[in-house]
N, C-alpha and C positions, 0 to 999 in steps of 0.2 A: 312076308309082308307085302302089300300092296305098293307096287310104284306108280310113282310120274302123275298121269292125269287120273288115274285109275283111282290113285292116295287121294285126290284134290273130290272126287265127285264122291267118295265114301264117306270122309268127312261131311263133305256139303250136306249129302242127303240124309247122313245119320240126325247132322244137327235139327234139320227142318222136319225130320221123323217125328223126334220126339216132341216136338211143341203138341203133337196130337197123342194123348193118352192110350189111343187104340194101337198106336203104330211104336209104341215102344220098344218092346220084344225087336222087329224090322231096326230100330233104330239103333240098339245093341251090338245086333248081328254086323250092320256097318260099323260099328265101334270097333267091335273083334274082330274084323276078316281085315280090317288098315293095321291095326296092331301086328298080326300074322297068326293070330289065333283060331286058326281054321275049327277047329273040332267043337269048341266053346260058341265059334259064330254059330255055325249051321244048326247048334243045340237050339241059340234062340230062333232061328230064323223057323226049327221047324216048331217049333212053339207058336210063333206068329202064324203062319200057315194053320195049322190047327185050331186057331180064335178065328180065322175068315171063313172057315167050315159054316159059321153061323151067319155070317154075313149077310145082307141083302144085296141084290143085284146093284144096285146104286153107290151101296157102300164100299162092292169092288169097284164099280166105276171111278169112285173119287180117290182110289188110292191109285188106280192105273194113272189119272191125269195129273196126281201131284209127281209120282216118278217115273215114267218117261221120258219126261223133257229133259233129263239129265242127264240120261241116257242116250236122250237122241242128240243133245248138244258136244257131247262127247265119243266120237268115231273110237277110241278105243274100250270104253268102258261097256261091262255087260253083263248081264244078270245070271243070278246061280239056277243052274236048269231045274231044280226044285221049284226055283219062285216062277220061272218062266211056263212050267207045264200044270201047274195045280194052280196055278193063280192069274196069272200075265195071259196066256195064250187062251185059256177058255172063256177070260172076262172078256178080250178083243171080238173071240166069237160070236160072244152071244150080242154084245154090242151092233156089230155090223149086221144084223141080222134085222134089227128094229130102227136102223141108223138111216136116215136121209137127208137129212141138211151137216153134218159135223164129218169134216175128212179125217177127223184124228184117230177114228178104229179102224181106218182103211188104212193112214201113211202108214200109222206105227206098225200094222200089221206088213207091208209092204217090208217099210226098212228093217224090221226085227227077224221077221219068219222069210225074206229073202223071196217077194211075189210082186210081180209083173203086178198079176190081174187088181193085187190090192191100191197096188199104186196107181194105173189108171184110175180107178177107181174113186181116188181122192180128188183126183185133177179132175174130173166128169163132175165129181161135186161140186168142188171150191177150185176153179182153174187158175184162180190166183195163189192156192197154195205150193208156194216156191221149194219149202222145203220137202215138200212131197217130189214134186219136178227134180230137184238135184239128186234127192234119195234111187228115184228113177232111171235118172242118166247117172249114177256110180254105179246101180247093180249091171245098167246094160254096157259098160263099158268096159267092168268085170268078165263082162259073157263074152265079151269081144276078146278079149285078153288070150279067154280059153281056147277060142277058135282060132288063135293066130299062135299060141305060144310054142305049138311044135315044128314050124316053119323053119328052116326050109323042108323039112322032113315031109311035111303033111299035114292038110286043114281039117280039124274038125269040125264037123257040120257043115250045113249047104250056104255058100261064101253069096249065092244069089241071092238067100234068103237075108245074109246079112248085110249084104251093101243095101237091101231097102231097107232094113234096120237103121242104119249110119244117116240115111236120111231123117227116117223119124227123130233119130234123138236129135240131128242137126236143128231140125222144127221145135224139138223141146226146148234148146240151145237159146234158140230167136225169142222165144217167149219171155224165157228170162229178164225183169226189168235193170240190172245191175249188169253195166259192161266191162269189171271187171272181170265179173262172175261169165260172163259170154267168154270171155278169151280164156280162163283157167279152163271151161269144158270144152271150147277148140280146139285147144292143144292136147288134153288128153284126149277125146277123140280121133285128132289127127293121129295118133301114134300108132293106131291100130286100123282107122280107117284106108290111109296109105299101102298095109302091109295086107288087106282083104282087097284090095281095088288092083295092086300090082301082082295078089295071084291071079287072080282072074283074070286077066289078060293074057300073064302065062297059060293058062289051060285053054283059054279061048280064043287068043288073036287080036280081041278089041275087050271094052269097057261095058259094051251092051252087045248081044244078041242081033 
């Protein structure tokens, strides 16, 4: 069975599925997989999958932007790689391809498939989209993570490459309109920034060059 927040957005989206005729089967499939009815869910889901075969491009589009956001408002919850590879990721594709004014087939594509390029790419659009920016500084702060986490042993990756890194996202940091939201990402950045800034001193003598 589904816990925690996981339980709370399979619910939520099952219920708001099914208001829409098309998306029943989807809405099922959430019914079953909270239950723990794995084998029963993935029957409808692939059922559902199967009826978007006919779908119009728009028609994927409107089911991508009903769920998503429930997805993106929920850091633990995620979608079954069935629906993510035959429906979710090819709809994003062909979206951003035709897309110039709307950042939301660049963020989701950013925050879901784990891309830099998608993320700027949203900000370049809509610079006030914040939750593209935070999406951005979590994956790059993650990457920091990687590059410090075998210390004192040894850095992965070029540590010069990433203390100009540490600045940009610090710039992301600034942008941000909410100061509480500034000081939650200084401090996870400080965690790591600190521990790339003091090898490199170890290896070099100073801070810069």
């Amino acid at each position: 069975m589904a816990t925690g927040s996981q339980d709370i957005t399979l619910l939520t989206v099952g219920k708001s599925a099914a208001e829409n005729k098309e998306w029943i089967k989807f809405a099922q499939y959430c019914f079953d997989r909270e239950k723990g009815l794995r084998k029963q869910a993935f029957e409808h889901l692939n059922d559902f999958l199967e009826s978007t075969e006919s779908w119009t491009e728009e028609e994927k589009i409107k089911f991508v932007i009903f769920l998503l956001p429930f997805f993106e408002a929920d850091s633990y919850a995620s979608f079954p790689q069935p629906l993510s590879e035959k429906l979710i990721k090819p709809t994003l594709e062909k979206w951003r391809l035709k897309e110039t004014a709307d950042s939301r087939p660049f963020r989701w594509s950013g925050r879901f498939y784990h891309n830099f390029e998608h993320l700027n790419k949203a900000l370049e659009i809509n610079p006030q989209d914040d939750q593209a920016r935070q999406f951005l500084l979590e994956l790059g702060i993650n990457s920091l993570w990687y590059s410090v986490h075998h210390l004192p042993e040894g850095y992965i990756g070029d540590v010069k490459e990433d203390l100009v890194f540490i600045d940009e996202l610090q710039d992301h940091i600034n942008k941000l309109p909410d100061a509480k939201l500034q000081e939650f990402w200084i401090n996870e950045l400080g965690k790591y920034a600190e521990l790339a800034r003091n090898y490199y001193k170890k290896i070099s003598g100073s801070l810069y060059d």
